[in-house]
C-alpha positions as CSV (number, residue, x, y, z in Angstrom):
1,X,-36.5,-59.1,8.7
2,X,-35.3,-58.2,5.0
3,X,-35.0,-61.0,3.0
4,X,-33.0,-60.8,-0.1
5,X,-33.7,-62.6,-3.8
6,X,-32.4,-63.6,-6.9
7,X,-34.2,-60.9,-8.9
8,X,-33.8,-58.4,-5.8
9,X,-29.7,-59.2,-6.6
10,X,-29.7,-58.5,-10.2
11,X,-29.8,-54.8,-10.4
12,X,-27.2,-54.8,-7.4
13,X,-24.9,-56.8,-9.5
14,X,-25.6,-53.9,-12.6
15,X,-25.3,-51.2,-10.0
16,X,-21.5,-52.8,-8.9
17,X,-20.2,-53.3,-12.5
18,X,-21.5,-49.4,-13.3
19,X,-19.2,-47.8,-10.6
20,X,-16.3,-49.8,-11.4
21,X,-16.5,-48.7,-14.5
22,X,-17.1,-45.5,-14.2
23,X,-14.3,-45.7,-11.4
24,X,-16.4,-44.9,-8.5
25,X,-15.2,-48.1,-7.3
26,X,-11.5,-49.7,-7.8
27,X,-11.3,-53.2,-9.0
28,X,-10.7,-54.3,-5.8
29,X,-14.0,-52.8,-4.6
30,X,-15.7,-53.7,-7.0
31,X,-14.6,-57.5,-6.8
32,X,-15.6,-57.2,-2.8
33,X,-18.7,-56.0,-3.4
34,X,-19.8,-58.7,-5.9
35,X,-18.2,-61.4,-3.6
36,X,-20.2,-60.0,-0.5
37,X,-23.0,-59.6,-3.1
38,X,-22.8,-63.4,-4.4
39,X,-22.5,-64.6,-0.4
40,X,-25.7,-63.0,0.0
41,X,-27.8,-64.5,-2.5
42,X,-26.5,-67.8,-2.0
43,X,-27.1,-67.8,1.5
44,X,-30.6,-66.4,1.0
45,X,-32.3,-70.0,0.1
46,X,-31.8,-71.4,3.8
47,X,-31.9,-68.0,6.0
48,X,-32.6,-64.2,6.5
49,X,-30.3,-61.5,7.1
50,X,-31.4,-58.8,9.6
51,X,-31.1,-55.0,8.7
52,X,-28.1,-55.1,11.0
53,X,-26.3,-57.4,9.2
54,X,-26.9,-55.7,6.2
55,X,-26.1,-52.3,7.2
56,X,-22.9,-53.4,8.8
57,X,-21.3,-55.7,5.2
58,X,-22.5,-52.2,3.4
59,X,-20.4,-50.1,5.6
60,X,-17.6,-52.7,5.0
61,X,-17.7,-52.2,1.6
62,X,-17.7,-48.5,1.3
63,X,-14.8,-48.6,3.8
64,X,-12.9,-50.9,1.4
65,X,-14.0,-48.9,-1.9
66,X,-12.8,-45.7,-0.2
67,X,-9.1,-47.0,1.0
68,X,-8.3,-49.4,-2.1
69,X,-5.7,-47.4,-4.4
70,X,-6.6,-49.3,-7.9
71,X,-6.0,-46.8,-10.8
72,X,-8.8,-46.8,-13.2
73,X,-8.9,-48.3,-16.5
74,X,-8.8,-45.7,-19.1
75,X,-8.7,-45.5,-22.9
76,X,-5.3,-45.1,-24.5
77,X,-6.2,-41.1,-24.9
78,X,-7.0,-40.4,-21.1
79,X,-4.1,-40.3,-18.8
80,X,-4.7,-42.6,-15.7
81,X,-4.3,-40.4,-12.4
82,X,-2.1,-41.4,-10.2
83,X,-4.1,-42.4,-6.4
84,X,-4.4,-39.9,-3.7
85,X,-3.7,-40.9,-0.1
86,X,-5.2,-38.0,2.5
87,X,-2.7,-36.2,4.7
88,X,-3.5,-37.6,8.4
89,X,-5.1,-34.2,9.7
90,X,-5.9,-36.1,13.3
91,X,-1.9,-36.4,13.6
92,X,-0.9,-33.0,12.4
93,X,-3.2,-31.6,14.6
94,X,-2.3,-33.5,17.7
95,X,1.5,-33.4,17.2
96,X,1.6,-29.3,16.0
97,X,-1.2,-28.1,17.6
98,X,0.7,-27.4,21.1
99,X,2.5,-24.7,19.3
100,X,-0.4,-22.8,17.9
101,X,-1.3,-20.0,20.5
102,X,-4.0,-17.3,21.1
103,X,-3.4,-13.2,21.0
104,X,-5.4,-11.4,22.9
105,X,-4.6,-7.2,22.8
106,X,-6.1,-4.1,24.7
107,X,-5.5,-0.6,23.6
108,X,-7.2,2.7,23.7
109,X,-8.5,4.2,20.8
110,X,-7.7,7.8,19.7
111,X,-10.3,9.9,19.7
112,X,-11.5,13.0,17.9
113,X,-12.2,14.2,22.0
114,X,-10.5,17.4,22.3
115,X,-9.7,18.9,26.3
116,X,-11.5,22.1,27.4
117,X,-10.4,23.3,30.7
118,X,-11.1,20.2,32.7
119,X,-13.6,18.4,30.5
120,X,-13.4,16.9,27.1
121,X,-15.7,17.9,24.5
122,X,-16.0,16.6,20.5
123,X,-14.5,18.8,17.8
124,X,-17.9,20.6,17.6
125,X,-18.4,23.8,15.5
126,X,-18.6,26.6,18.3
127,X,-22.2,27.4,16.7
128,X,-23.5,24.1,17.1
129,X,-25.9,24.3,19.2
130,X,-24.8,20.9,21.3
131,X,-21.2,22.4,21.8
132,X,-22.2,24.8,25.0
133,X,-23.8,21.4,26.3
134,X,-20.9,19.4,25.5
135,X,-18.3,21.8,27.0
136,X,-20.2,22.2,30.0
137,X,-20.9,18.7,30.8
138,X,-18.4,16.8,29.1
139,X,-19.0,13.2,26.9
140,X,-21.0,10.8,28.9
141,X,-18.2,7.6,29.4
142,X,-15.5,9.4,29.1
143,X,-12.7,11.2,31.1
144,X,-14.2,14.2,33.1
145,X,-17.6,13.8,31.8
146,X,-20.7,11.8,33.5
147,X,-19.7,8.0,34.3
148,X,-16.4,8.9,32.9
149,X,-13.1,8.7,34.7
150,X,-9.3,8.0,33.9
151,X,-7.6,9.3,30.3
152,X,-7.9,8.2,27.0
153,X,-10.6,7.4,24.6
154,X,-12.5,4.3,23.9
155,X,-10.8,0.7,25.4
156,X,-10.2,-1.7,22.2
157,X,-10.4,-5.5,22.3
158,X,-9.4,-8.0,20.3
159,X,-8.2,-11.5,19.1
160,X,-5.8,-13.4,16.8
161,X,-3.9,-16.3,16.8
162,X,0.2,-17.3,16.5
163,X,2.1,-20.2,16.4
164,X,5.9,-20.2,18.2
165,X,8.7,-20.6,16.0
166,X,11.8,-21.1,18.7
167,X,12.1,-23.0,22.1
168,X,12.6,-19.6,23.9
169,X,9.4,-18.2,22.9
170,X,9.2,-16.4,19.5
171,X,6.2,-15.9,18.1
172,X,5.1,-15.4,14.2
173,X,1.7,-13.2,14.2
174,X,0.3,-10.5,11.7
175,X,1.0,-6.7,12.3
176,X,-2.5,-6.3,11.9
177,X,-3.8,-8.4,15.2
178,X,-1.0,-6.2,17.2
179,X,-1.7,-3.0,15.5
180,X,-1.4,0.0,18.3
181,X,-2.1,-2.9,21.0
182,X,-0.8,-1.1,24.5
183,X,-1.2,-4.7,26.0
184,X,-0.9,-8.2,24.0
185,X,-1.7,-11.7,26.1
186,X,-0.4,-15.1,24.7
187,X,-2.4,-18.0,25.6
188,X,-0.7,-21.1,25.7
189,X,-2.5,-24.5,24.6
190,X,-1.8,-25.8,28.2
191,X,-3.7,-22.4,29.4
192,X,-1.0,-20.8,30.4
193,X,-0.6,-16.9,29.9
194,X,2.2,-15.0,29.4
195,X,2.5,-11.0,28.6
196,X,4.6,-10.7,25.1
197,X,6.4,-7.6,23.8
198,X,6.3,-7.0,20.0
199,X,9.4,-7.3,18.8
200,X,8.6,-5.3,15.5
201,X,5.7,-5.1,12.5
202,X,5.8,-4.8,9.1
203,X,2.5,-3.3,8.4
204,X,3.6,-4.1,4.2
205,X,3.8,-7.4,4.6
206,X,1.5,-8.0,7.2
207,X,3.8,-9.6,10.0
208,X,4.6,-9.3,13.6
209,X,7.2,-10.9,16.1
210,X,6.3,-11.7,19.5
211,X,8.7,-12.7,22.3
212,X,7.8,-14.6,25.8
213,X,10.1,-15.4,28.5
214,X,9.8,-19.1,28.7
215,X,11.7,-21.8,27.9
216,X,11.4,-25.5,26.4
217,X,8.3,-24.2,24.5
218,X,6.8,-26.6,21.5
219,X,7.3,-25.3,18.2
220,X,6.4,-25.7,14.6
221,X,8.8,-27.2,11.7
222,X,9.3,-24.6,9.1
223,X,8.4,-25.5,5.5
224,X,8.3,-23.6,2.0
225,X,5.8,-22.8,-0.8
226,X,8.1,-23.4,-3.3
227,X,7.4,-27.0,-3.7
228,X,3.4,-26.3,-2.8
229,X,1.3,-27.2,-5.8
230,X,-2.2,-25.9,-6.6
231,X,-4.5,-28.5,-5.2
232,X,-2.8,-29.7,-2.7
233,X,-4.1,-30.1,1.3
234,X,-3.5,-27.5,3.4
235,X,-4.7,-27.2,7.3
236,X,-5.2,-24.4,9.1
237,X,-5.4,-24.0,13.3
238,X,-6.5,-20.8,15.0
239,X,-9.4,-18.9,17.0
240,X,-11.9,-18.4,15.0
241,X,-14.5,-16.0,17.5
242,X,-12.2,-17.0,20.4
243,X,-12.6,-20.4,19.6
244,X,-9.2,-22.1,20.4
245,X,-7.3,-24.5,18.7
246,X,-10.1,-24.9,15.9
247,X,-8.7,-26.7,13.3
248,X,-9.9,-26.3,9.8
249,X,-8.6,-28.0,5.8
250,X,-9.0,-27.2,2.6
251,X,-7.1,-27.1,-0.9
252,X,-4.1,-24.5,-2.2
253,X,-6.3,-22.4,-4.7
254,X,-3.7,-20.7,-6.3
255,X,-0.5,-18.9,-5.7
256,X,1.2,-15.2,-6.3
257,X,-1.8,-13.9,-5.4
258,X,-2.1,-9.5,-5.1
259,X,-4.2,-8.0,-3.2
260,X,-5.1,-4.3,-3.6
261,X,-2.1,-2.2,-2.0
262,X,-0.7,-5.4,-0.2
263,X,2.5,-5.7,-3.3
264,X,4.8,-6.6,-1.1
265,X,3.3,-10.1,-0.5
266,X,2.6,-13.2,-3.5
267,X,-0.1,-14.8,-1.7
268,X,-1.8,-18.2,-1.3
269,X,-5.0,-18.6,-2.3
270,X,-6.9,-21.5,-0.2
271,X,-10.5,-22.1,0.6
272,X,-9.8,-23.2,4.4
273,X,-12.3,-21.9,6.9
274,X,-11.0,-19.0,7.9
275,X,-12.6,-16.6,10.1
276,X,-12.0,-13.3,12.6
277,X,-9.5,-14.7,15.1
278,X,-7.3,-16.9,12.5
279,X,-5.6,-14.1,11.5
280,X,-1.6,-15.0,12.5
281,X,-2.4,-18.6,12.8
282,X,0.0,-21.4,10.9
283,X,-1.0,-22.9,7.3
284,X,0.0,-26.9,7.7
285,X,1.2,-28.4,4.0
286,X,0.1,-32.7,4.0
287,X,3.7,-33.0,6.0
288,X,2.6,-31.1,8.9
289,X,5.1,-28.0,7.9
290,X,3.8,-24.5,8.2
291,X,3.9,-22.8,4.8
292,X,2.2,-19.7,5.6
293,X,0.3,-17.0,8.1
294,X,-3.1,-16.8,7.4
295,X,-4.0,-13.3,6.9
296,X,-6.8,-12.1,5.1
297,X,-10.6,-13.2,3.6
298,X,-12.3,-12.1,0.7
299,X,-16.2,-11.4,1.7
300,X,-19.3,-9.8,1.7
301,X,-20.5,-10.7,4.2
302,X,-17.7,-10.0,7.2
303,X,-17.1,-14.0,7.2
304,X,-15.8,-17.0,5.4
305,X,-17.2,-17.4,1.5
306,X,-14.6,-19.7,0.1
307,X,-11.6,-17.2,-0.3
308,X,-8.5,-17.3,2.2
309,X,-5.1,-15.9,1.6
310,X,-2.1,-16.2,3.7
311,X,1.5,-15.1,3.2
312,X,3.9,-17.3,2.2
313,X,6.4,-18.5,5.0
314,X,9.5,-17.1,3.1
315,X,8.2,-13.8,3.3
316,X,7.1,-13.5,7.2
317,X,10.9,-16.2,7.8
318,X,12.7,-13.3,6.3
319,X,10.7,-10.7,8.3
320,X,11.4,-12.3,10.7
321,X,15.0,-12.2,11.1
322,X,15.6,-8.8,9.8
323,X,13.1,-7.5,12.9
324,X,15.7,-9.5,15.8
325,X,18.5,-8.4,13.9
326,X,18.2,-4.6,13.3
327,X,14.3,-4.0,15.1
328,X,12.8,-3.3,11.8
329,X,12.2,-5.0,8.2
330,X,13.6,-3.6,4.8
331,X,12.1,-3.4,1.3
332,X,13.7,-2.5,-2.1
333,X,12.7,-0.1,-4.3
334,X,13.1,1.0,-7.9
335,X,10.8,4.5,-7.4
336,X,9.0,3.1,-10.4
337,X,4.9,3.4,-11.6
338,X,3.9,0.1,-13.1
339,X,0.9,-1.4,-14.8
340,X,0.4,-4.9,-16.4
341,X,0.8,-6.1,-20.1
342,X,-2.6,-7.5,-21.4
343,X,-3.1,-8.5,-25.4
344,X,-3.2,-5.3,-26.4
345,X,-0.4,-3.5,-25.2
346,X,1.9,-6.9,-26.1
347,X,0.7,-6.2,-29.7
348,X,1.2,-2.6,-29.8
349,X,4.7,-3.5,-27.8
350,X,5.7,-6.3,-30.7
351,X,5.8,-8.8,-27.5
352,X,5.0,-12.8,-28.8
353,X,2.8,-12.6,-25.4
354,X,1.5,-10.7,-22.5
355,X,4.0,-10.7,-19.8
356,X,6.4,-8.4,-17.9
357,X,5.8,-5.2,-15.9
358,X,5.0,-1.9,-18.1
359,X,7.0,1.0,-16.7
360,X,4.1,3.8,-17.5
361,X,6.4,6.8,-14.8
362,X,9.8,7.0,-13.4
363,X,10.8,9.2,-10.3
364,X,13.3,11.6,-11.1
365,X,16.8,10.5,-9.1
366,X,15.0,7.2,-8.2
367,X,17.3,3.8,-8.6
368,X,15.3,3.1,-11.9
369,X,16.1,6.0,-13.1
370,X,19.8,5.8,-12.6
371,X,19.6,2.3,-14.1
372,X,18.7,3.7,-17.2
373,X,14.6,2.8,-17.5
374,X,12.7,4.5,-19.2
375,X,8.6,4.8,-19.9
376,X,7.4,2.0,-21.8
377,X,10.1,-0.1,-21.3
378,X,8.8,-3.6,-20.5
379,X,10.4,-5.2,-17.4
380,X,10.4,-9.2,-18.5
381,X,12.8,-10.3,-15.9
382,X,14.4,-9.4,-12.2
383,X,16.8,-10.8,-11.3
384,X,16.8,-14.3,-13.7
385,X,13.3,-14.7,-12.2
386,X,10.4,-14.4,-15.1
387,X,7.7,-11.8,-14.6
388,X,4.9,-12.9,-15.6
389,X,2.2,-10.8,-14.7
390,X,3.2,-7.0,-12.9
391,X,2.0,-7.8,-9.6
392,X,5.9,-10.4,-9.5
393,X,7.8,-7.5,-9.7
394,X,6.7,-5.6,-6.2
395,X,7.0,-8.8,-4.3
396,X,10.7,-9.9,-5.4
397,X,11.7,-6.5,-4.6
398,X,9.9,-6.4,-1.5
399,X,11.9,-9.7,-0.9
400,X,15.2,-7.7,-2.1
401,X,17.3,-5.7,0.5
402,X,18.0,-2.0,-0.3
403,X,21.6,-1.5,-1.6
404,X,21.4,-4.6,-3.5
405,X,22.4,-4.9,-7.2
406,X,19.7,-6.3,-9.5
407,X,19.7,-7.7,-13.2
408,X,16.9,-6.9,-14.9
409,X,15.9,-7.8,-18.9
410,X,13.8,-5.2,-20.4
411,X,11.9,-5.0,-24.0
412,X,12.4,-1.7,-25.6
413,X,11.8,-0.3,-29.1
414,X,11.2,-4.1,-30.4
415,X,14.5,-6.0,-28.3
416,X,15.9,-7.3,-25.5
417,X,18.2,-4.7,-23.4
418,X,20.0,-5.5,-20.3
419,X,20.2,-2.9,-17.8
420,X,21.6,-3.1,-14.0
421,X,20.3,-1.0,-10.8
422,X,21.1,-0.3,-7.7
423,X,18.0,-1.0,-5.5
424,X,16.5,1.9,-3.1
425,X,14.7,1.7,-0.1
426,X,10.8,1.7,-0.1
427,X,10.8,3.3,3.5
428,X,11.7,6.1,1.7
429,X,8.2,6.2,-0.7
430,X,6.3,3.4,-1.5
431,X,6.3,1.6,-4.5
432,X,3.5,2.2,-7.3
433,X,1.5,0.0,-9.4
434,X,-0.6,2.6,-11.6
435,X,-4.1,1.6,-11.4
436,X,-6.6,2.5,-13.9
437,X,-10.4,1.5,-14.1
438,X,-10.4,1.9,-17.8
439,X,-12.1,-1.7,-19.7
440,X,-10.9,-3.5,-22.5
441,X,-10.6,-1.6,-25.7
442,X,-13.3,-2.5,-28.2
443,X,-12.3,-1.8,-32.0
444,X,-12.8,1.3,-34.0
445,X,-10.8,4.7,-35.1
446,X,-8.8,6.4,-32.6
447,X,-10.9,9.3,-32.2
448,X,-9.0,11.9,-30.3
449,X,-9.3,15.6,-30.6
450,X,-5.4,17.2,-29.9
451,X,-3.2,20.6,-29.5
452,X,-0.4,20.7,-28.3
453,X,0.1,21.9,-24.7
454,X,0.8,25.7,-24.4
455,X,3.7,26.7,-22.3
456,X,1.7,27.4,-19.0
457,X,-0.1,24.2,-19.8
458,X,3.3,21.7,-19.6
459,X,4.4,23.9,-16.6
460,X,1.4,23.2,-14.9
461,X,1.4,19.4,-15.8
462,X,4.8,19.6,-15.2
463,X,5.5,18.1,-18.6
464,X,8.4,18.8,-21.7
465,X,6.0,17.8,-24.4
466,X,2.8,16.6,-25.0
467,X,-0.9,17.3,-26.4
468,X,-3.8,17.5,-24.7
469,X,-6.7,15.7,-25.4
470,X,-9.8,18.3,-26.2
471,X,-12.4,15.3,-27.3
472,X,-12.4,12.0,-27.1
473,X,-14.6,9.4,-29.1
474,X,-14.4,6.6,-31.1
475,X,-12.2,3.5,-30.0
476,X,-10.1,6.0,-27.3
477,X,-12.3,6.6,-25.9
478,X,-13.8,3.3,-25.0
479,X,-10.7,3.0,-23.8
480,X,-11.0,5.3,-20.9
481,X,-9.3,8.3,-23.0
482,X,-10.7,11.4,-21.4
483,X,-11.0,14.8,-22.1
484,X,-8.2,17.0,-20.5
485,X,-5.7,13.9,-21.0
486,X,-2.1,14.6,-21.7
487,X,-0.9,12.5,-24.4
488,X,2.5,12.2,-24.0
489,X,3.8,9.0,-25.9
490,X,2.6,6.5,-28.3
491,X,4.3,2.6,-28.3
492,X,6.4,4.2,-26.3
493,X,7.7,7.0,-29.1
494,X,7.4,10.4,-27.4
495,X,4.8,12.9,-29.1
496,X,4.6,16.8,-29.6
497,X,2.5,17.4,-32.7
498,X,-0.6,16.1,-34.3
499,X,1.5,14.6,-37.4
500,X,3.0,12.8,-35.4
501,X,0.5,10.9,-33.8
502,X,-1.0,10.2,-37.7
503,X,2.1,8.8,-38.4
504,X,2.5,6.7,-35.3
505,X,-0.8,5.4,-35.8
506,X,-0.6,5.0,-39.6
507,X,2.3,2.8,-39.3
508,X,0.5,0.7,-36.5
509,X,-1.6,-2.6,-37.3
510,X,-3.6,-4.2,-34.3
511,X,-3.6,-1.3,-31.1
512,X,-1.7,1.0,-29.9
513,X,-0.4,2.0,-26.7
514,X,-1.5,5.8,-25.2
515,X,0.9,7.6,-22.5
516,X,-1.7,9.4,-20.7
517,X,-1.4,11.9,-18.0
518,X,-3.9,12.2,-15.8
519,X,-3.5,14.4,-13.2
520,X,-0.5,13.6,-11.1
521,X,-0.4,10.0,-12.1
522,X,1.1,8.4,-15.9
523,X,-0.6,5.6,-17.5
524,X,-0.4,3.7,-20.5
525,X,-4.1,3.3,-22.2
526,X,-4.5,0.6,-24.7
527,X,-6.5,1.0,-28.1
528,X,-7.5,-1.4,-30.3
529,X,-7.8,0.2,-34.4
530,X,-9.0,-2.6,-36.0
C-alpha cells in the first residue's frame, strides 16, 4: 500500500504549477490535477490509497489534460495558437475504407530470349563458348528448353492499391501498378474479385483508370488541395506488402513538390507510412475527402524513411475524365528548355527576386517560338498564375489542353512584356527543364579563354554566332564553365567577339548570366564577379 504525505505532495503541487505554465497542461488541467492532488493529501490522515487507485485518478488526469482546449497564457509578443482538435481517423477509416481496393496484375516479361529453330537461346555472341550449349539445349524454365513449356518470358507479379470513384465501378490507380499488366484483379473489401480492364494510363502523370462491372459499389467523396495547408492531417489506406486495408496518418509536408522527370505533376509532400503496395491508394484530408493518389517514396533503403509524395486529386480528376472521354490524356506544350532563377541569375537579370522560369532554348517552329520567346526571357507568370520557382511552369501546362491560348508575363531586357501563345501538344516531344550539375558560383574574375567559332565550328554546333571557350578558370569556372563551351549570350545580350564580352562584363556589377552550349543542350551558367 502507498501511502501519500504532506512533504511527498509538495513537489507534486511544483511539478502541476510547472506544466501549466509552460502549457503542457491547460488551466483546466492544471486546476484538476491540484484539486485531485489536494483530495489526496487531505484524505491521507485517516486512510491509504492502493496503487490502483492511484494509477487510475492519474490516467484521469492525463485524459482531461489531453482533451481540455485552454489556450495558453502568453506574453503580449507571442501569438497565442489557436487549439487543435484531431481529425477522427477511427471514423474516416470505418466510413471510406469500403471503397479502398486491392490491384493485383500478371504479365510476362520481355525477354532478351531470342528463337533458334525450335528452341530459344540468349542473344549470345556466336563465339561464346556457352552459345553452342544454349542453342542446343535451350534456357532451362523456359519455352522449349528443360522444365520449360508454353511462350513468353518470365511471369511478373505484383500489387497496388485503388479506391472507386463512381457507383458503377471506376477505379483511380497509378499507371505504374498497371504498367504492361496482361491481367489486373480488384479485390473488393467485402473479398469479392472482379477482373478490370484499364481504361487508359498516363505514364506523365502517373495515373490509371480502371473499370468493373458492378453496380451500387461504395465510393470516395472527392476533395481538393487547394485549401490543404502545410501541416495539416492527412490518412492514407492501402496494401502495404499485401497487407489490406492498412491504414496509416501523418502531416502535409509541403506542396508543388518535382520530382526528377515527373514535371507534369506538383506534388504533396507527407510523411505517412507509405510502403510497396500503397502505390494508387487514396490520401484522406481531416474531413474524410481524398486529396491525392499516393505514388512515390523517397529512400535508400527500398522502404519508408519519412518521405511520401502523392499527386494532387485535380491532376489524376482531370485525367481522369479526359481517358473516358477520348481514351487517352493530353498535355500542353510550349517546346521550350527551362531552368530556374536563383540569386544570381535575378541579379544579373535586374529581377527584385528569384522567381519565374529561365527560357535557356527554344525549338524552332515550337508554340513558344511563334509566341515570340526568346532565350533569356524570364517567364514570371502563366496564365495570371505566379511562377515561383521553374518546376510551376511544367505542371500548369501539363494541366493545360493543347490548342489552348495562354497569357504569359515575361521579364526581358530589364521590363515586363506581355506575350500570348498558342499551346502545343507534349505527345508530340516532351517538355524540357535543362538540368545542370554545375554549384553555386563563388566570387572572383571571370576567367574565360575565347575565339570566336570558325565556320565549320557553328555548323557543327549548329549555331549563328558564338565563341568557344578554350580555358576556363577563375570564377567561370567554379561555375561549371568548361572547356569546349559555346558562349553564346551574356544577360541575355547575344555575343560574337571578345570585346564584346569585356564590355558586357565591364558594365555588369554583382554576376552575370553565361548562355552556354554544351553539346546538344543550352544552359544559362551563373557567375558571380565580385
Amino acid at each position: 500500500m502507498a501511502k501519500f504525505n504532506s512533504e511527498t505532495m509538495i513537489p507534486a503541487r511544483r511539478l502541476v504549477w510547472a506544466l501549466a505554465a509552460a502549457g503542457v497542461l491547460g488551466a483546466a488541467g492544471g486546476a484538476g490535477a491540484m484539486h485531485t492532488a489536494s483530495a489526496i493529501k487531505t484524505s491521507n490522515s485517516s486512510s491509504a490509497v492502493s496503487n490502483e487507485t492511484a494509477s487510475a485518478e492519474s490516467s484521469q488526469l492525463l485524459a482531461s489534460a489531453s482533451t481540455t482546449s485552454t489556450p495558453v497564457a502568453s506574453s503580449s509578443n507571442t501569438a497565442a495558437v489557436a487549439p487543435t482538435v484531431l481529425p477522427d481517423f477511427a471514423q474516416i477509416a470505418a466510413t471510406r475504407g469500403a471503397a479502398v481496393v486491392n490491384i493485383s496484375v500478371s504479365g510476362t516479361a520481355k525477354s532478351t530470349i531470342v528463337r533458334r529453330g525450335n528452341r530459344q537461346a540468349p542473344q549470345l555472341d556466336p563465339n561464346d563458348p556457352f552459345f553452342e550449349f544454349f542453342r542446343r539445349f535451350g534456357v532451362p524454365g523456359m519455352p522449349g528448353g528443360p522444365n520449360g513449356d508454353g511462350e513468353g518470358g518470365p511471369q511478373l507479379r505484383g500489387q497496388g492499391s485503388g479506391f472507386i470513384v463512381s457507383e458503377d465501378g471506376v477505379i483511380l490507380t497509378n499507371a505504374h501498378v498497371v504498367h504492361e499488366a496482361q491481367e489486373v484483379t480488384v479485390k473488393l473489401n467485402d473479398r469479392r474479385e472482379f477482373k478490370a480492364k484499364v481504361l487508359g494510363s498516363d505514364p506523365k502523370t502517373d495515373v490509371a483508370v480502371l473499370k468493373i462491372e458492378a453496380k451500387g459499389l461504395p465510393t470516395v467523396a472527392l476533395g481538393n488541395t487547394r485549401d490543404l495547408r502545410v501541416g495539416e492531417w492527412v490518412l492514407a489506406i492501402g496494401s502495404p506488402f499485401g497487407f489490406e486495408n492498412s491504414v496509416s496518418a501523418g502531416v502535409v509536408s509541403a506542396k508543388g513538390r518535382s520530382l526528377g522527370q515527373e514535371t507534369f505533376v506538383p506534388f504533396l509532400q507527407t510523411d505517412v507510412a507509405i510502403n510497396p503496395g500503397n502505390s494508387g491508394g487514396p490520401l484522406f484530408n481531416a474531413r474524410g475527402e481524398v486529396v491525392g493518389i499516393n505514388s512515390q517514396i523517397y529512400s535508400q533503403s527500398g522502404g519508408y524513411q519519412g518521405l511520401s509524395f502523392a499527386i494532387p486529386i485535380e491532376v489524376a480528376n482531370r485525367v481522369r475524365q479526359q481517358i473516358e472521354k477520348g481514351g487517352k490524356a493530353q498535355h500542353a506544350r510550349l517546346g521550350i528548355v527551362i531552368q530556374d532563377v536563383d540569386q544570381a541569375m535575378a541579379d544579373s537579370f535586374k529581377l527584385d527576386r528569384p522567381a519565374g522560369a529561365l527560357v535557356a532554348s527554344i525549338e524552332d517552329g515550337s508554340p513558344g517560338a511563334k509566341a515570340g520567346l526568346r532565350s533569356g526571357d524570364v517567364i514570371l507568370k502563366f496564365r495570371d498564375q505566379p511562377i515561383v520557382a521553374s518546376r510551376d511552369l511544367p505542371a500548369l501546362l501539363g494541366q493545360s489542353v493543347p490548342g489552348e491560348s495562354a497569357r504569359l508575363e515575361v521579364w526581358r531586357n530589364g521590363k515586363l512584356e506581355v506575350l500570348n501563345a498558342k499551346l502545343g501538344d507534349a505527345s508530340e516531344k516532351a517538355a524540357q527543364v535543362a538540368s545542370s550539375d554545375e554549384a553555386a558560383a563563388p566570387q572572383g574574375k571571370l576567367g574565360l579563354a575565347l575565339r570566336p567559332l570558325q565556320q565549320d565550328e557553328r555548323r557543327e554546333a549548329g549555331v549563328r554566332e558564338g565563341l568557344i571557350v578554350e580555358e576556363a578558370g577563375g570564377a567561370a569556372a567554379k561555375a561549371g564553365v568548361r572547356p569546349g563551351d559555346v558562349l553564346l549570350a551574356i544577360n541575355g545580350t547575344p555575343v560574337s567577339s571578345v570585346e564584346q564580352v569585356r564590355s558586357v562584363v565591364a558594365g555588369a556589377e554583382k554576376s552575370v548570366a553565361l548562355l552556354v552550349q554544351r553539346g546538344n543542350q543550352k544552359i544559362f551558367v551563373p557567375v558571380r564577379l565580385g
